[in-house]
N, C-alpha and C positions, 0 to 999 in steps of 0.2 A: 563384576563391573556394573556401576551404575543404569539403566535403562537408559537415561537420558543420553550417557558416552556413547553407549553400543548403538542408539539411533544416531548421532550424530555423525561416528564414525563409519557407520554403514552408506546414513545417506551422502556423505562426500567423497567416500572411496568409490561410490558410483558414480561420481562427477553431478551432482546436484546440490542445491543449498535446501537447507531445513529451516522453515518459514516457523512452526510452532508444534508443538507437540502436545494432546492435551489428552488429561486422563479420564475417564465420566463412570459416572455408575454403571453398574451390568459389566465392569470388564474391556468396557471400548476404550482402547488404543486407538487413537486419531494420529497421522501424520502427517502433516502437510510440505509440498517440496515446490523446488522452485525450480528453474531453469538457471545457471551461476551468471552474473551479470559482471564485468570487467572493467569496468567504468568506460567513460564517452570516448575514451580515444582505444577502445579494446580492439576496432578494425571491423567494425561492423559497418556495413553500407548505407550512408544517412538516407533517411528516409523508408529503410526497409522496414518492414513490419518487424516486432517482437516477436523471438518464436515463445508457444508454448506449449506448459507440459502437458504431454498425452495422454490418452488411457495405458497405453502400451510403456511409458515413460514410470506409471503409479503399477501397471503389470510386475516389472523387474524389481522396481524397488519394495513391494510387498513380497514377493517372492527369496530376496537377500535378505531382508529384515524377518519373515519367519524363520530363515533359519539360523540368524543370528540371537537371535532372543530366545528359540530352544537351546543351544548351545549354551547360553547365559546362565537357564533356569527360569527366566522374568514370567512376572506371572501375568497373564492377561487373555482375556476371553474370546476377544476378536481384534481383529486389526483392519483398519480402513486409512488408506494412502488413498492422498488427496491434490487437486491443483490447489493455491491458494486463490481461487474465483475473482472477480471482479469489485466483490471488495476487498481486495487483500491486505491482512496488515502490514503495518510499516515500524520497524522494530530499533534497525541498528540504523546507525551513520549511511551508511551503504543504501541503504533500500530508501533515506531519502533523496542523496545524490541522484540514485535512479529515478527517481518520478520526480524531478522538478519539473515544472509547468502542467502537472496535473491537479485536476480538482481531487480533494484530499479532505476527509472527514476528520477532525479532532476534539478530542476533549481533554481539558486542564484537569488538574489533582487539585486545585485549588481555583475559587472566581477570580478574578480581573483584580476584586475591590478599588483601592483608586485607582490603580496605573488606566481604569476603563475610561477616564475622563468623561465626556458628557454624551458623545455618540453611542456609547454602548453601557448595558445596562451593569452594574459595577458585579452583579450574581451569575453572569454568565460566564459558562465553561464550554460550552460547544459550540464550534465553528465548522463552516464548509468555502472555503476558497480554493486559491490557485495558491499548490506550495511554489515558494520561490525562493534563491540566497539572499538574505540581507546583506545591506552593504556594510556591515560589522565583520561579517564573514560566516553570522551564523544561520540560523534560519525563520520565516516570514511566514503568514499565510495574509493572502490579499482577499475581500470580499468586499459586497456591497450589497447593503439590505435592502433592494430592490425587489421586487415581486419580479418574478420572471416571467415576462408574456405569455398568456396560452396559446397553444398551437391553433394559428391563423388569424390571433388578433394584430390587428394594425396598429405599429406605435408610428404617434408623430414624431417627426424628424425635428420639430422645433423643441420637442419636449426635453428638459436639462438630465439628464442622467444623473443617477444617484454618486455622491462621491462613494470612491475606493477608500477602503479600511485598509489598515496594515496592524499585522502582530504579529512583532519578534517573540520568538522562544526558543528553550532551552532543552533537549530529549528530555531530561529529567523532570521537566515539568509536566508532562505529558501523563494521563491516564491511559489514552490510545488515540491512535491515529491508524487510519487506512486510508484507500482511496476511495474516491466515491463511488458507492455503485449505479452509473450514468450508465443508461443503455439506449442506443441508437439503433434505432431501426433500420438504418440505411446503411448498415455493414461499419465493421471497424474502421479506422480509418489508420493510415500508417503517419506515424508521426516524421514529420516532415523538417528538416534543419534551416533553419533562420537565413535563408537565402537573401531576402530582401526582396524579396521576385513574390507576385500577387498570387496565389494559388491558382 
């Protein structure tokens, strides 16, 4: 059996999704898992925090998977089972449904050229926005080349805000995409459902 079947089939018969798998010199086996996500109406309590995965979570699943992989024959020198961290990539359909409305790092396989029109430079391929749904039905990232204040400068309130950018795409257009690694020092915060209500 393939390596690639046996991790797969290991890590979901443990009830986890596999984020990536990657192979490197020296022998290192990487696997990266995730918590399985069921989309927005899965029964989850809006505004609860996301769980994640654990040391004890990357414990079991390293422990099934060595012995899965001896049993195989596969060759490899060590094994390291992994959260997919805070930048995590963003691969299938699925993982972008799951992070709409976060800020999202991606890069094209190809520049803009013209479709860049005159706001944006026609060689550019990396972007950092808010992924969201286009209203085509498929997907957007929103940004705006503004400098972001440093912490404790005062903006004026009269001053115009830079306009919002939008660009649709296609997975397939995609070189990569994750989310962005934003860290806040003031604890995570649990994402909270469109109430309409002021935080």
């Amino acid at each position: 059996m393939a390596l690639q079947q046996t991790v797969e089939q290991t890590v979901a018969g443990l009830g986890y999704d596999l984020v990536e798998i990657e192979r490197s010199a020296g022998g290192l086996l990487r696997v990266t898992i995730d918590l399985p996500w069921n989309g927005p109406n899965s029964g989850a309590v809006a505004g609860a925090p996301e769980p994640f995965v654990t040391v004890e979570d990357c414990e079991k699943v390293t422990r099934q998977l060595q012995f899965a992989l001896e049993v195989d024959g596969a060759e490899y020198k060590r094994l390291e089972v992994s959260s997919p961290g805070i930048d995590r990539p963003l691969r299938h359909e699925k993982d972008f449904e799951r992070f709409v409305g976060e800020v999202i790092d991606l890069t094209l396989k190809a520049p803009m050229g013209a479709a860049a029109g005159t706001l944006v430079s026609a060689t550019r391929k990396k972007f950092r926005g808010t992924l969201e749904r286009a209203e085509s039905g498929g997907w957007q990232i929103v940004w705006s080349d503004a400098p972001a204040p440093k912490p404790g400068q005062k903006v004026s309130k009269k001053r115009e805000p830079a306009p919002l950018q939008a660009l649709g795409f296609a997975l397939d257009e995609l070189r990569d995409a994750r989310l962005a690694p934003i860290v806040d020092f003031k604890g995570r915060k649990a994402r909270t459902a469109d109430t309409g209500l002021p935080d």
